[in-house]
C-alpha positions in Angstrom: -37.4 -84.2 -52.6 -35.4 -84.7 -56.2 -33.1 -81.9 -56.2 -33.0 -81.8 -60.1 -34.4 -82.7 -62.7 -34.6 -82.0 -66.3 -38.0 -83.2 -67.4 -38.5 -83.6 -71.4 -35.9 -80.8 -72.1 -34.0 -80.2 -75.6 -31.5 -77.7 -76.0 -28.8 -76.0 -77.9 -27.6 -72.9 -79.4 -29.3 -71.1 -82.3 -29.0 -72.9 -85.2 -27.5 -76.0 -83.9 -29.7 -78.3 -81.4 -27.4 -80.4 -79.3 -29.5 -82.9 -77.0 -33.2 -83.8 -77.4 -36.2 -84.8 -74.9 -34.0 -85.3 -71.9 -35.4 -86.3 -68.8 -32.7 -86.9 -66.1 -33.2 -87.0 -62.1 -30.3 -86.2 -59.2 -31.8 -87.1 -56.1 -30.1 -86.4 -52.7 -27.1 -88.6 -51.7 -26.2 -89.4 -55.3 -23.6 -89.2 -57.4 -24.9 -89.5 -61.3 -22.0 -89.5 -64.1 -22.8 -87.7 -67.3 -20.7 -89.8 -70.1 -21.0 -89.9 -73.9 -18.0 -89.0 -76.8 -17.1 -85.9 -77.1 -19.5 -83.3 -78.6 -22.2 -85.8 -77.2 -23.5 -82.5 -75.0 -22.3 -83.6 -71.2 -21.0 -79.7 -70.6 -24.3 -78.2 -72.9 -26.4 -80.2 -70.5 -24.6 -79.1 -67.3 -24.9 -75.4 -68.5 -28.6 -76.1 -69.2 -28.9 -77.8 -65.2 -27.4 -74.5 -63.6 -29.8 -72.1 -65.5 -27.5 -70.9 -68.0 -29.2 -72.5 -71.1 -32.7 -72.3 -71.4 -34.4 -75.1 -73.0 -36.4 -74.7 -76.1 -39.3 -77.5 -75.1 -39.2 -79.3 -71.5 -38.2 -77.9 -68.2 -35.6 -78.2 -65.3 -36.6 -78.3 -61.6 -35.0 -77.2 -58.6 -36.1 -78.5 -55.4 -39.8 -78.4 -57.1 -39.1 -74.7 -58.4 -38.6 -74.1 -62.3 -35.2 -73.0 -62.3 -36.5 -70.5 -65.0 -38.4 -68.5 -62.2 -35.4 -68.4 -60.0 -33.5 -65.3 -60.0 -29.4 -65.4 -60.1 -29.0 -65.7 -56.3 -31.5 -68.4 -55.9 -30.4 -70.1 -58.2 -26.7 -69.8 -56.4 -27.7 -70.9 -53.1 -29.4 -73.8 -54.6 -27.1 -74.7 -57.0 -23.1 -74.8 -57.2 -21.3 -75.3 -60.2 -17.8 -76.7 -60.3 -15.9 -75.4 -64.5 -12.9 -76.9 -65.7 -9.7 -75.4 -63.7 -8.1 -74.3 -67.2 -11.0 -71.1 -67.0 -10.6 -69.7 -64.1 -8.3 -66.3 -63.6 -5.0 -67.2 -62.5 -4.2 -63.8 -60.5 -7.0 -64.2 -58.3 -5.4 -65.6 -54.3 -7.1 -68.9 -53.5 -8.3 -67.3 -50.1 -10.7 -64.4 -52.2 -11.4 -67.1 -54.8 -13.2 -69.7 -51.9 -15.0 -66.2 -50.8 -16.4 -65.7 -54.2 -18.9 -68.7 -53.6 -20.5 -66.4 -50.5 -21.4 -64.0 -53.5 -25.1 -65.3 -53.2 -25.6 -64.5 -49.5 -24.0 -60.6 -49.3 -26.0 -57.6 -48.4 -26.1 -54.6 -50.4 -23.1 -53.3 -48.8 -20.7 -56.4 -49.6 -19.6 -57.0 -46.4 -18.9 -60.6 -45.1 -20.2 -61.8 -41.7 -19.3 -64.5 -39.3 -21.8 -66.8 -41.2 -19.9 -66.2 -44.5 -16.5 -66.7 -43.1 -17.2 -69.8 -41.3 -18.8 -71.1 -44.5 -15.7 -70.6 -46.3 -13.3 -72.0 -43.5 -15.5 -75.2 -43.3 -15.0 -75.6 -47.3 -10.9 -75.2 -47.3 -11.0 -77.3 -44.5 -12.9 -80.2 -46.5 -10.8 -79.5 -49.2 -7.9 -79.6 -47.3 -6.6 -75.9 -49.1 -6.5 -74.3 -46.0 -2.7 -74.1 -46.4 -3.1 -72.6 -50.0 -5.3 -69.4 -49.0 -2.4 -67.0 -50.0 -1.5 -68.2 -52.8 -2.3 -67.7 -56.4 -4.3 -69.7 -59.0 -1.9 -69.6 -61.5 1.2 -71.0 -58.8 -0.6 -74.0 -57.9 -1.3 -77.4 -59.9 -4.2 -78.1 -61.6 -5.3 -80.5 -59.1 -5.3 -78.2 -56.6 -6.8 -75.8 -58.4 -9.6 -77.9 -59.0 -9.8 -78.5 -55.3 -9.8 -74.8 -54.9 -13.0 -74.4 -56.8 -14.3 -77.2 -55.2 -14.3 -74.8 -51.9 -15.8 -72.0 -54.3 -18.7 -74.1 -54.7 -19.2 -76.0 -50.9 -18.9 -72.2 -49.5 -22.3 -72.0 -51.8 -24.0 -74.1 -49.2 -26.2 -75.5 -52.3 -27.4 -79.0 -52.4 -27.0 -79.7 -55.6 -23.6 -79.6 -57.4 -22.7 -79.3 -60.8 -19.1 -80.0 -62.2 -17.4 -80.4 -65.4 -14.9 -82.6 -66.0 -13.3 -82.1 -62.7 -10.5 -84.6 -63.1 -9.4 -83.5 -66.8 -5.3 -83.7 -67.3 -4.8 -84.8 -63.4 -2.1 -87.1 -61.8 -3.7 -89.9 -60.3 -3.2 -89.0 -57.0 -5.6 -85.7 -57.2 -7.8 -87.5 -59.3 -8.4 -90.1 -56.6 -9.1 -87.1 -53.8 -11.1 -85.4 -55.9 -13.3 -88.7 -56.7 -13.1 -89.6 -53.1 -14.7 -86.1 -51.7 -17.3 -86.2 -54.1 -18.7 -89.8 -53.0 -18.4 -88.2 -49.5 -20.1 -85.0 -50.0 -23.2 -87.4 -52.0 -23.3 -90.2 -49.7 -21.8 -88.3 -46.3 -23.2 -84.9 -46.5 -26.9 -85.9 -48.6 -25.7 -83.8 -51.7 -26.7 -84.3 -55.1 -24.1 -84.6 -58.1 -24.0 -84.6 -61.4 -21.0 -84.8 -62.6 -19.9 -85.0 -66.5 -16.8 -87.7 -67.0 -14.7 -88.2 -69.8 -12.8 -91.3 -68.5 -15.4 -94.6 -68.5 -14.0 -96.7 -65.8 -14.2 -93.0 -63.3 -17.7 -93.3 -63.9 -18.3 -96.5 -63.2 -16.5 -97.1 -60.6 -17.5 -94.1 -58.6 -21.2 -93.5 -59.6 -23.9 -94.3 -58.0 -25.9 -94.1 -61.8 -24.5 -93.0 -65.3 -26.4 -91.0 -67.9 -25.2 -92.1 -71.8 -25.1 -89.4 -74.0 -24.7 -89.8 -77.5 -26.4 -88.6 -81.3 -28.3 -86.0 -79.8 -29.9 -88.1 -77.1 -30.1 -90.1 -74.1 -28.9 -93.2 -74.8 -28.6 -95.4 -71.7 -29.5 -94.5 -67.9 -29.2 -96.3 -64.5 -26.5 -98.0 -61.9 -22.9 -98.9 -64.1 -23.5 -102.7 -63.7 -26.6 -102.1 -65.7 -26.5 -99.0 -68.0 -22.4 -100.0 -69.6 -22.7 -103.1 -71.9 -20.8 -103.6 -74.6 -23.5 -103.1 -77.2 -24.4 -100.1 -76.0 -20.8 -98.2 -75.7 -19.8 -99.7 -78.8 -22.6 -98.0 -80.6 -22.4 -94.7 -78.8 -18.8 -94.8 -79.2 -18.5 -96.3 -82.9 -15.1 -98.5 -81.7 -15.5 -102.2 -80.5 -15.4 -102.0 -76.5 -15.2 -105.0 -74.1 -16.3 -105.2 -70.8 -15.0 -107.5 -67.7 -15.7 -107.3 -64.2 -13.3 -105.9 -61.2 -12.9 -108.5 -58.9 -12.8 -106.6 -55.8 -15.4 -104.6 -56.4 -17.7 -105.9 -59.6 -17.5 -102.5 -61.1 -17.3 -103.0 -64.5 -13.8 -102.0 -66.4 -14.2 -101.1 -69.9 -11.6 -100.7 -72.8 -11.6 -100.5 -76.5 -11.5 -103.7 -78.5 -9.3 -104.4 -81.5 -11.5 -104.8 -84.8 
């Protein structure tokens, strides 16, 4: 079953549309890279995929279910959403933050059971921030506090993850474990991701397909190798670009041309 998918939708804020008659798919096992310049609408279309933004014509589906029908805790035990590490509270302990994605799954009393605790183990232990649980957000780096939300989201249990930028302002060392346990929570564990990307090469080298957003629209969709040519970046990006092919792998590095 397609765990998302935004069928003919256009949205925006009042006064000011942003993105027009999109129709995007994230099936299971998939990573799919939202790109475009900045302003194109990559976090305006995430906020729209986790419910937040309601579309003014279209629709988005969850697992078959408008997400519009769903209330809050459906919609957080189907889908998990990963922000940008610069918003999040820098007092909270990583331990409490990790618990916050069992939110969904509480009784009316608040307490945590075994279930919920075990959820939360499993994700520190994928993201390997077991050995941060008593610290603070604000002491750690911003990889690891991206990592750190990360567990938030896997404690979900949702299928389909959502995240923003997740490798903004990192070294590349987090950025390549971050990248890394993405592709193996998609391709390993059967999630679907959609994943907004400011860096071009990221997305093509660890996408499975890339969605091209630029002037208010969809501009280009489908595997790197296919959806990236130079015609198309250049125009979306209004700079000459050039595209050769990595060797090793034939993913296709991209970088701005002189005039």
């Amino acid at each position: 079953m397609t765990l998302l998918r935004i069928d003919s939708a256009t949205f925006g804020y009042p006064g000011r549309p942003v993105l027009k008659d999109v129709t995007l798919e994230v099936q299971p096992g998939e990573v799919v890279a939202l790109i475009g310049p900045n302003g194109a609408g990559k976090s305006t279309l995430l906020r729209a995929a986790s419910g937040m933004l309601r579309p003014s014509t279209g629709r988005i589906l969850v697992e078959g279910d408008e997400i519009a029908s769903l209330t809050c805790r459906e919609r957080a035990r189907r889908i998990a959403v990963v922000p940008q590490a610069a918003h999040v509270p820098e007092a909270f302990e990583v331990l409490e933050t990790a618990r916050l994605g069992r939110t969904a799954y509480l009784g009316w009393l608040g307490r945590e059971s075994e279930e919920d605790e075990a959820a939360v183990r499993d994700a520190m232990r994928r993201t390997q921030t077991q050995g941060l649980e008593s610290r603070r957000l604000g002491e750690l780096s911003g990889g690891e506090r991206q990592l750190v939300l990360i567990a938030r989201a896997l404690a979900q249990k949702a299928r389909c993850l959502l995240l923003d930028e997740p490798t903004a302002h990192l070294d590349l060392r987090h950025e390549t474990t971050i990248l890394k346990l993405i592709n193996q929570l998609a391709h390993e564990d059967g999630l679907g991701v959609l994943i907004a990307l400011h860096d071009l090469n990221l997305a093509a080298r660890h996408a499975d397909r890339v969605a091209l957003l630029a002037r208010g629209r969809l501009r280009g969709l489908g595997p790197p190798d296919q959806a990236l040519t130079e015609e198309t970046l250049s125009e979306a990006y209004d700079v000459p670009v050039k595209i050769f092919r990595d060797p090793s792998t034939g993913s296709p590095v991209i970088f701005a041309a002189s005039r």
